[in-house]
TORKOL-4160 file (C-alpha; in steps of 0.2 Angstrom, whole numbers, padded with zeros to 4 digits, m for minus):
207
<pt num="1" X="0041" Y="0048" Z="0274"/>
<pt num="2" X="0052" Y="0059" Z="0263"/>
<pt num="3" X="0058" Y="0042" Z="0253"/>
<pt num="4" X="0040" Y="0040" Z="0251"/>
<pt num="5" X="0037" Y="0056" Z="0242"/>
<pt num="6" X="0050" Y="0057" Z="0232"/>
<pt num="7" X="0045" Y="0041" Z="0226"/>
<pt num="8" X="0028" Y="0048" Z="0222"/>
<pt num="9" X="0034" Y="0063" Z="0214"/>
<pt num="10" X="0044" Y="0052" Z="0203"/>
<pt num="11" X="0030" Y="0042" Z="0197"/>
<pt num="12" X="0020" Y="0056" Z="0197"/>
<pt num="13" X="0034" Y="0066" Z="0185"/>
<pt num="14" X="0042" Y="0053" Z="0176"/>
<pt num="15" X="0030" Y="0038" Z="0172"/>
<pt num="16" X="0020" Y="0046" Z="0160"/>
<pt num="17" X="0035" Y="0050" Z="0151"/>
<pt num="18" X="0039" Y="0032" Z="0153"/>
<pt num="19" X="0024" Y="0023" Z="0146"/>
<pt num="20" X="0024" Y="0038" Z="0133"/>
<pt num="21" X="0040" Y="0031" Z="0127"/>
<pt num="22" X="0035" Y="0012" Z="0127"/>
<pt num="23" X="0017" Y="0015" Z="0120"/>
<pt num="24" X="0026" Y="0026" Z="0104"/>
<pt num="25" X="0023" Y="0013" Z="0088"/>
<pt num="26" X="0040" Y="0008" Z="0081"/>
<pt num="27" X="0046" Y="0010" Z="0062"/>
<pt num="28" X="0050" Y="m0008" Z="0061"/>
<pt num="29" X="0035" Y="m0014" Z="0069"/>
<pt num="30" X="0022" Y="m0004" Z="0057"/>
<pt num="31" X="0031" Y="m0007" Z="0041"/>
<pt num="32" X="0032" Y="m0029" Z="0045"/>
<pt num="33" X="0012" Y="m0025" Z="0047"/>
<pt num="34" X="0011" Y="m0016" Z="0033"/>
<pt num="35" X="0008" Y="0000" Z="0040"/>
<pt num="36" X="0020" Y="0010" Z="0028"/>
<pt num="37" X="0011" Y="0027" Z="0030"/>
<pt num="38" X="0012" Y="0028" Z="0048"/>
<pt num="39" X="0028" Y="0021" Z="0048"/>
<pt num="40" X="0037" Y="0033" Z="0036"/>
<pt num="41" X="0028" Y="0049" Z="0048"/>
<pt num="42" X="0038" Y="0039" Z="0062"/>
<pt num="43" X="0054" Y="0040" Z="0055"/>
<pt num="44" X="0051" Y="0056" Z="0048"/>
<pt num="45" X="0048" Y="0061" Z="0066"/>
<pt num="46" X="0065" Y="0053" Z="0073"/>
<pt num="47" X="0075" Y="0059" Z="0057"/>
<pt num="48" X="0067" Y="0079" Z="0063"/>
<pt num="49" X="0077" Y="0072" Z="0082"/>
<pt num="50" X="0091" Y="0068" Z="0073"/>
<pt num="51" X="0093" Y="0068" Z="0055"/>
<pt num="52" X="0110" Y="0054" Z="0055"/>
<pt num="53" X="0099" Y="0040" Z="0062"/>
<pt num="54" X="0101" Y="0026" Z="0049"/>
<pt num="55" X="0087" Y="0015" Z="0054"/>
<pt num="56" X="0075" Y="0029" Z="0051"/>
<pt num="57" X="0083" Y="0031" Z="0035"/>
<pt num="58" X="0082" Y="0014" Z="0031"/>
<pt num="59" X="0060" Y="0011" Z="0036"/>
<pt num="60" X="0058" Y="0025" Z="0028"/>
<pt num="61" X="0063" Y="0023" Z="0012"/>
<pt num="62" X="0058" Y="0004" Z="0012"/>
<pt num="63" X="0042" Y="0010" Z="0017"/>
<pt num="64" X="0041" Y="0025" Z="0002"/>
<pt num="65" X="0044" Y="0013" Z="m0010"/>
<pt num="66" X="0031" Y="0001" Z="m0004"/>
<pt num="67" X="0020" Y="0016" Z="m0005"/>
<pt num="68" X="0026" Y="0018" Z="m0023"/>
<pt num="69" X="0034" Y="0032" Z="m0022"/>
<pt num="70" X="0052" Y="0029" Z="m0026"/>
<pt num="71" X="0058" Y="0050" Z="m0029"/>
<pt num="72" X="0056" Y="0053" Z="m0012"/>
<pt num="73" X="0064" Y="0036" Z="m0007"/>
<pt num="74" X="0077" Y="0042" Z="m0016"/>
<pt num="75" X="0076" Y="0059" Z="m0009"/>
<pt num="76" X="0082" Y="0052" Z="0007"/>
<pt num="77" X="0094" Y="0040" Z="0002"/>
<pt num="78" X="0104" Y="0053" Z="m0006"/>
<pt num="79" X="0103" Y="0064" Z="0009"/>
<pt num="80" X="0111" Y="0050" Z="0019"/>
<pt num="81" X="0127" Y="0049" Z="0007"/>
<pt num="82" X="0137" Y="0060" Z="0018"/>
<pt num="83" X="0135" Y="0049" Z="0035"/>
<pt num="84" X="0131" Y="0032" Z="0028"/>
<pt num="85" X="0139" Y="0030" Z="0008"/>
<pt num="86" X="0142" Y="0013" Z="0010"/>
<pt num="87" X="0127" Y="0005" Z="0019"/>
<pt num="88" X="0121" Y="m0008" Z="0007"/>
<pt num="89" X="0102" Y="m0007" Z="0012"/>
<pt num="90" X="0104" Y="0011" Z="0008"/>
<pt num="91" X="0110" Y="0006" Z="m0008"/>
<pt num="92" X="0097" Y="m0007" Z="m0010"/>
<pt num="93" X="0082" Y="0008" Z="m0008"/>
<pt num="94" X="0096" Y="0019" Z="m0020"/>
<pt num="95" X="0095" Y="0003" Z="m0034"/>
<pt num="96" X="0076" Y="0001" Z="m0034"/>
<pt num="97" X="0072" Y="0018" Z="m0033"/>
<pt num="98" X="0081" Y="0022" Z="m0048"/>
<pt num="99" X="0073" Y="0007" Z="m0056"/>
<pt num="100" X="0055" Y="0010" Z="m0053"/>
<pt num="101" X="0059" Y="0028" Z="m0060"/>
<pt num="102" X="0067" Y="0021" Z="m0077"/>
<pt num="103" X="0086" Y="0026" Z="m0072"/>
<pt num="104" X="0091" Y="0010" Z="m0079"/>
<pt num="105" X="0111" Y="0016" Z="m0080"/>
<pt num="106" X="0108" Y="0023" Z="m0063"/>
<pt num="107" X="0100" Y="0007" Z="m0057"/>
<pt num="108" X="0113" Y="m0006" Z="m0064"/>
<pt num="109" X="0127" Y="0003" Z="m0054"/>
<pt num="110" X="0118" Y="0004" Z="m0041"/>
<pt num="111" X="0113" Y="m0015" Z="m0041"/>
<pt num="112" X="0131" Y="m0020" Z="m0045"/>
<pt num="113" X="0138" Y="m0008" Z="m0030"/>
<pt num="114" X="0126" Y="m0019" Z="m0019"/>
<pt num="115" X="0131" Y="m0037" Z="m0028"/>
<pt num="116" X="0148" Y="m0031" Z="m0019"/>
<pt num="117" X="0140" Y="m0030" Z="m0002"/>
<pt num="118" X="0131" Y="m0048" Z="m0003"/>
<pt num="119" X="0117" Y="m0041" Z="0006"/>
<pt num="120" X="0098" Y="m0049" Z="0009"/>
<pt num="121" X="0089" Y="m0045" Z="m0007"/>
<pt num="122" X="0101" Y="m0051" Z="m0018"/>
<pt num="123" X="0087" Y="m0062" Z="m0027"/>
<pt num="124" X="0076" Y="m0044" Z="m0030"/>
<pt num="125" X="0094" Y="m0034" Z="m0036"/>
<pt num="126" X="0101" Y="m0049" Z="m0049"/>
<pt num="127" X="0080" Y="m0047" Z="m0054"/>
<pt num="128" X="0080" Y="m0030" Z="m0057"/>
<pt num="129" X="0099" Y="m0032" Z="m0067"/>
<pt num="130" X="0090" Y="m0045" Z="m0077"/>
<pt num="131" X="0076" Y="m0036" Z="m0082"/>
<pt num="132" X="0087" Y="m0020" Z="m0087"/>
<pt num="133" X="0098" Y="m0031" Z="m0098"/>
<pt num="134" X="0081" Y="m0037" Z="m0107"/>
<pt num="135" X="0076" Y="m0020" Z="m0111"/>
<pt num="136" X="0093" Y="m0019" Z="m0117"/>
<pt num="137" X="0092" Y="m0034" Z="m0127"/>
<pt num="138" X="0108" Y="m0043" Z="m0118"/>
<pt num="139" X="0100" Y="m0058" Z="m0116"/>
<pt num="140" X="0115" Y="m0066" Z="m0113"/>
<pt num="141" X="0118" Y="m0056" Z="m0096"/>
<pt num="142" X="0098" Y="m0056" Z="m0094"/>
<pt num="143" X="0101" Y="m0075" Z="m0092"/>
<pt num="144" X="0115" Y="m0075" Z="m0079"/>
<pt num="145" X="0103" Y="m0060" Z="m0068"/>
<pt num="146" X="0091" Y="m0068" Z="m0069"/>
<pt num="147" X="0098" Y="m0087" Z="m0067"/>
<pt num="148" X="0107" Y="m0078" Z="m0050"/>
<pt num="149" X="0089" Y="m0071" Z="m0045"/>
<pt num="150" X="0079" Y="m0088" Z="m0046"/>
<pt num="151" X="0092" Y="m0097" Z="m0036"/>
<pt num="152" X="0091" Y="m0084" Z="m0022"/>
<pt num="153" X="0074" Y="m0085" Z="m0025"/>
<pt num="154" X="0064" Y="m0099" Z="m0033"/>
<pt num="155" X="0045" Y="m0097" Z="m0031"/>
<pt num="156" X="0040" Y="m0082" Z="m0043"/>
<pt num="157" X="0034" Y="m0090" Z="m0059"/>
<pt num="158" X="0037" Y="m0073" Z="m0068"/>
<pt num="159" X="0056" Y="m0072" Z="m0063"/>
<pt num="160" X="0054" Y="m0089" Z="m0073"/>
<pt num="161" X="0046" Y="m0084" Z="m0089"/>
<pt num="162" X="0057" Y="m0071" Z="m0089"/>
<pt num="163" X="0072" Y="m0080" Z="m0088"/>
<pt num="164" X="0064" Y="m0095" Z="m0101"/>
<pt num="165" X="0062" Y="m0078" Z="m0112"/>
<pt num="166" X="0081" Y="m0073" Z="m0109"/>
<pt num="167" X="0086" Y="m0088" Z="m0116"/>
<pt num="168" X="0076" Y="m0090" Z="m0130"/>
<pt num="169" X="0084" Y="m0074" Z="m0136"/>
<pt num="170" X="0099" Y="m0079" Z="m0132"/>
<pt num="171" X="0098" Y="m0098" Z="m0144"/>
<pt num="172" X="0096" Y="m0109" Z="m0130"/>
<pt num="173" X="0082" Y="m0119" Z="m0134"/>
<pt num="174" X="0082" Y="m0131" Z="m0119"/>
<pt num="175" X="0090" Y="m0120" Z="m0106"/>
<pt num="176" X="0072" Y="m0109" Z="m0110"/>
<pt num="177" X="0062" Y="m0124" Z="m0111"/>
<pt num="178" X="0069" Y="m0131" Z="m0092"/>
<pt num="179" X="0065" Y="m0110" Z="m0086"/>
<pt num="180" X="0047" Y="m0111" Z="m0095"/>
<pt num="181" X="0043" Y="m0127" Z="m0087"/>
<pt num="182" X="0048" Y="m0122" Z="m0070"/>
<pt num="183" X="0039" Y="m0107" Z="m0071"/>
<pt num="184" X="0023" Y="m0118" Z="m0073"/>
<pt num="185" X="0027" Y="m0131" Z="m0060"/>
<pt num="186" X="0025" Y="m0113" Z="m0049"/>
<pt num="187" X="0009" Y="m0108" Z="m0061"/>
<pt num="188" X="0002" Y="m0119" Z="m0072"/>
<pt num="189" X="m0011" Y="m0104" Z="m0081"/>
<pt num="190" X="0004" Y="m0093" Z="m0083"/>
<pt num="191" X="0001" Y="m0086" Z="m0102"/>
<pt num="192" X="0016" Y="m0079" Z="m0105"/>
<pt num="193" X="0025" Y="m0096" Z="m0102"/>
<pt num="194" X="0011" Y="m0104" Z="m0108"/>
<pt num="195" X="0014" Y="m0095" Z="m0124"/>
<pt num="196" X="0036" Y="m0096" Z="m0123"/>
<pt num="197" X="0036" Y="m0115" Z="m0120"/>
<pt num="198" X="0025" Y="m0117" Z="m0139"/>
<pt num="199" X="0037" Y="m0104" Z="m0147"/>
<pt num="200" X="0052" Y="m0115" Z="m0142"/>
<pt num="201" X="0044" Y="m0134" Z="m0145"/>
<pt num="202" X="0035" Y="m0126" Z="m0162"/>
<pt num="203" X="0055" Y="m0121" Z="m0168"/>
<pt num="204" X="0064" Y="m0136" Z="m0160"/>
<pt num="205" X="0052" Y="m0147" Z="m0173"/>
<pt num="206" X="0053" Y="m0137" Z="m0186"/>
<pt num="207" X="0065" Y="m0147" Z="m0201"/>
């Protein structure tokens, strides 16, 4: 009989705290749904528990910047230096964050510091390189970003044109041609390719 009530007092104590724990929404789960609200007030939430928890760090700045607010992103992934300086998908939220805010210097060394690390979003860093060394007018480093962001990943017809626009600049004719034409194998309406691929054929015929 006493094992018998203890075991109720247990259940009667403890379960609640138990399904309390398994019901609470996890960062990682609402941010793959694309619940980036909620899951930014959950990490905000563990980070108040303890503010050296990296994951939280990491959903919550991945979830700020989906959100399209890349100060606070950054915010947080500068609070972070002191216990996590070298995570790269710290760095990653640093890099875009700094991008999306027009800190191109920032950005670049932050988007080389993560080249370093070989991390996941490779193809999205050697982007963002890309498109800072066009609005530098380095076409050719625009071209070798860029080249290194399509081979990580091939299916955005814009990475395309802006690579066919990279080496246009940069006087190689059917280097642009090859990125123009793959831009529209991914989208046949795409003005701006539309547009680049006459440019080159129109100068390629001319006497």
């Amino acid at each position: 009989m006493r094992i018998k009530a203890a075991c109720l007092v247990f259940c009667l104590l403890f379960l609640p705290l138990v399904l309390s724990a398994q019901d609470k929404p996890h960062a990682d789960q609402l941010y793959e749904q694309g619940k980036f609200e909620e899951a930014a007030e959950v990490c905000k939430q563990e980070l108040q528990e303890d503010p050296q928890r990296v994951s939280a760090i990491i959903y919550l700045g991945w979830s700020l910047l989906r959100l399209h607010r890349p100060a606070e992103a950054l915010e947080w992934a500068n609070k972070s230096l002191s216990f996590a300086p070298n995570d790269e998908r710290i760095i990653q939220i640093s890099a875009e964050a700094l991008y999306s805010l027009g800190r191109y210097d920032e950005a670049l060394v932050k988007c080389r510091e993560y080249v370093k690390y070989g991390g996941g979003k490779l193809a999205l860093i050697y982007y963002y390189m890309g498109m800072i060394y066009l609005s530098r007018k380095e076409y050719v480093n625009a071209d070798i970003a860029l080249s290194a962001a399509v081979h990580f990943y091939a299916n955005d017809a814009g990475w395309w044109e802006r690579l066919g626009f990279a080496r246009e600049n940069a006087n190689d004719p059917r280097a642009a041609l090859e990125a123009y034409d793959e831009a529209l194998k991914r989208n046949p309406d795409h003005a701006e390719a539309l547009k680049g691929r006459d440019r080159v054929s129109k100068n390629q015929n001319q006497p």
